[in-house]
Residue, then its C-alpha position, 0 to 999 in steps of 0.5 A: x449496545x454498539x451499533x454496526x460497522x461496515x467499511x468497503x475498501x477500495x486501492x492500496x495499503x496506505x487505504x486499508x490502514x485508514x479503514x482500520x483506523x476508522x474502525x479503531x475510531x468508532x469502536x467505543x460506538x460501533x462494531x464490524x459487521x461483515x454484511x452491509x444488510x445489517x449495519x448502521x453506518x456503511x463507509x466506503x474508502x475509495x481510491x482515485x489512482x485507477x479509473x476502475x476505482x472510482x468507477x466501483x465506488x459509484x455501482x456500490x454505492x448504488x446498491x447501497x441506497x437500495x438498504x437506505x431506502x429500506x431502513x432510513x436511519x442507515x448512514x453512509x459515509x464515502x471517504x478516501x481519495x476520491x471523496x478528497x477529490x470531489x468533495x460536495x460533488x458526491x452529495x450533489x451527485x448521490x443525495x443518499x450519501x451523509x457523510x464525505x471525507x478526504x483523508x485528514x477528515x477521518x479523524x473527525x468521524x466520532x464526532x460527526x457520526x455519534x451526533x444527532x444531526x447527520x442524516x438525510x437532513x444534514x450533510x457533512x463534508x469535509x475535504x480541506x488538506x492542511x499542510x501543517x496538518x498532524x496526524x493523531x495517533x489512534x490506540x489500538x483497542x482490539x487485536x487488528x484483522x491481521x494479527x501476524x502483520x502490521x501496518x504503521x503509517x509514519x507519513x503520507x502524501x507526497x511532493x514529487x508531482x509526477x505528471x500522472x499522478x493524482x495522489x498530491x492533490x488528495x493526500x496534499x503534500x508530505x507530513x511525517x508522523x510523530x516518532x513517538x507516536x510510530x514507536x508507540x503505535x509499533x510497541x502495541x501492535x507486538x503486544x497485541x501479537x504482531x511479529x512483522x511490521x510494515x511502514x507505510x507511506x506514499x514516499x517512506x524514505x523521505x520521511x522526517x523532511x520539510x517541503x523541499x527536502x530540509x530536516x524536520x526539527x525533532x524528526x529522525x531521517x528515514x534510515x534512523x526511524x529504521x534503527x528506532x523501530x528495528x530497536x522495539x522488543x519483539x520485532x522480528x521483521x520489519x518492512x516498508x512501503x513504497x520507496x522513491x528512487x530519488x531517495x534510496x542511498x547508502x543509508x538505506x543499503x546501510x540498514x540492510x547490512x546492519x538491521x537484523x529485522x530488515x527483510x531481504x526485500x525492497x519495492x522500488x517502482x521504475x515506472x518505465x526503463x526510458x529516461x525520455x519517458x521518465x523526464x516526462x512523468x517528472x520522476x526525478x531520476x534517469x535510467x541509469x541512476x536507477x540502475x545505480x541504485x539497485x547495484x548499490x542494493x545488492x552490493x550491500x545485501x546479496x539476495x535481496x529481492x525487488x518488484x516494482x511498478x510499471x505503467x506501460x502506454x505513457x504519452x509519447x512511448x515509442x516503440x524505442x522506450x518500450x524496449x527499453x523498458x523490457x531490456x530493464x526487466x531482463x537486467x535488473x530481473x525482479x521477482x515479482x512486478x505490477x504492471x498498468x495501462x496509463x490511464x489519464x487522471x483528470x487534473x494531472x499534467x499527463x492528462x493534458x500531454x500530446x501522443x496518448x497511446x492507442x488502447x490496442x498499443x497498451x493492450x499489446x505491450x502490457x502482454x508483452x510485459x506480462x509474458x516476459x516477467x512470468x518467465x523472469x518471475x519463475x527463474x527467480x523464484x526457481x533459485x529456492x528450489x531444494x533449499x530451507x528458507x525462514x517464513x513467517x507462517x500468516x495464515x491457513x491456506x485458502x485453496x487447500x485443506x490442510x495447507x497452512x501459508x508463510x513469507x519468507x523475509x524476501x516477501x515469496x509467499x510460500x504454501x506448505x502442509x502444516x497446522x493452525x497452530x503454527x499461526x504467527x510463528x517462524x519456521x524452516x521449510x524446505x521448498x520443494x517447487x516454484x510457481x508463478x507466483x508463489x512457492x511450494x514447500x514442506x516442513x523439515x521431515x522429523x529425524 
């Protein structure tokens, strides 16, 4: 009999994959459970982008010792970013945890939890980034939670240093995957009946690099890593996240005239409208090279929608740069954006920078954002109103009966009355209204 599984995960989608791939990991010798009262070994995938993350980690796994002091034999595991942060530093801090381990320590989980001396005895910790290190592919035994959507990691970590940022220092620098082991791992995600795949990876376009930027020997660049997996039988739409600004160019724009599979859809985090500001957080690019960018993009396909990242409240942000940042909402006018406060991560160089911003500054400007883009946002998504649009119907609905709920290939989620059976198939739906944040739609009435 296999034992049990529960992961709690914390942050972004790179997180939710490696919660998957432990899963696939363990499987032969444990199952999900989806209630931690009843598991024998508990992760906790944790994120260190966001203060709040790491503050969620701890008052979980604060109640997660009270089940290990009730059954002696449960294990837990802290795993993720900041488990690649503070290593030995969790143990020492919360003695009730076994198991610690960065991302590329993931994969060692077979053997560290199938073997007789972890436990309250013995800890493991492991949280060395190997540059050179490859990342193994992870047969995919069992339908996936989402079997309308994939994911595929074809790199992580990342070069670029923003001042801001933490994820260099635990993901460490950028290794890009084996082709044939995304081609492979895209191929039996379609047989296990996904239709739409995502690629994944902090920096997806500068896949099939070296430190530096040099080519990878046996790699494809990310515009042909496109074509490959456009190229899989069974792929009726393909997706990527995140991009880098530096690295869209007129191979990129090119995929999106010529791949069929390519959703009208691209985030490209801006981060902030001010080319002061950028130079600060080290982004690489300026306001008006941005700005090129997306001109490019929409001359190659008209329609595309884009969201982005904002951080409002950087060091230094004057009132000058905010407003520059806000008249870049209004000309680029994106569908949908994520906004955040700064929030110094300790041990980056933004951390250490002159004229941090007071809370009640950032609180202000992130609802000045807020407000603005909800207007933006609406207008934007208006423009479908009265028209019929292709969506990939992913799931029944959560807040109405009866209600079923697709994305169209521009990413608006759309709500619409239909039936289960529809799950995993493309359909045309007529959309009737525009929400904040979603769509309104019916089905085409019969003839």
């Amino acid at each position: 009999m296999r034992k049990k599984l529960f992961i709690a995960t914390f942050g972004c989608q790179m997180n939710d994959y490696d919660s998957l791939t432990m899963a696939r990991l363990l499987n032969p010798t444990h199952e999900l459970s989806d209630a931690p009262e009843n598991a024998d070994l508990i992760i906790i995938n944790t994120c260190s982008i966001r203060e709040k993350a790491e503050h969620k980690l701890y008052s979980l796994a604060g109640r997660y010792r009270t089940l290990k002091e009730k059954n002696p034999g449960l294990k837990i595991a802290i795993t993720g970013c900041v488990a690649q942060q503070e290593g030995e530093r969790l143990i020492e801090r919360m003695p009730y945890v076994d198991i610690v381990l960065g991302p590329q320590g993931i994969y060692s989980l077979p053997e560290i939890v199938n073997s007789n001396g972890v436990g309250t005895d013995k800890k493991i910790c492991i949280n060395s980034l190997d540059p050179d290190f490859s990342i193994p592919l992870v047969k995919q035994t069992a339908p996936p939670p989402d079997q309308v959507r994939a994911s595929v990691t074809i790199m992580q970590g990342c070069d670029n240093f923003c001042t801001y940022c933490i994820v260099p220092y635990v993901r460490g620098r950028e290794i890009s995957r084996d082709p044939s082991h995304i081609i492979q791992e895209i191929r039996d995600a379609v047989e296990l009946g996904a239709r739409e795949i995502i690629l994944l990876g902090q920096n997806v376009n500068s896949y099939g690099r070296k430190h530096g930027g040099r080519p990878l020997k046996d790699h494809p660049g990310f515009s042909q890593l496109l074509e490959m997996a456009d190229s899989v039988p069974g792929v009726k739409r393909l997706r990527f996240t995140t991009s880098h600004p530096k690295d869209v160019d007129e191979s990129t724009a090119r995929c999106y005239r010529e791949l069929s599979s390519l959703c009208e859809h691209i985030h490209l985090p801006v981060q902030s409208g001010s080319t002061a500001v950028l130079k600060r957080m080290n982004r690489h690019y300026s306001r008006e090279e941005y700005l090129e960018k997306i001109a490019m993009l929409k001359e190659a396909c008209p329609g595309i929608t884009i969201t982005t990242d904002l951080i409002v409240g950087f060091p230094g942000e004057t009132e000058k740069d905010f407003e520059q940042t806000i008249s870049l909402l209004e000309e680029v006018r994106y569908d949908q954006i994520f906004v955040f406060k700064y929030s110094p991560r300790p041990g980056t160089p933004a951390s250490r920078l002159p004229d941090q911003i007071p809370p009640d500054v950032k609180t202000r400007r992130i609802e000045t954002v807020l407000k603005l883009q909800e207007k933006i946002g609406l207008e934007q998504y208006a423009k479908l109103e009265g028209k019929e649009v292709e969506i990939l119907v992913e799931a029944e609905g959560r807040e109405k009966s009866g209600d079923m709920q697709g994305r169209t290939r521009g990413n608006h989620v759309v709500h619409f009355p239909g039936s289960p059976d529809l799950l995993g198939k493309l359909v045309n739906v007529t959309i009737e209204r525009a929400c904040k944040h979603s769509l309104r739609g019916r089905l085409p009435y019969p003839n």
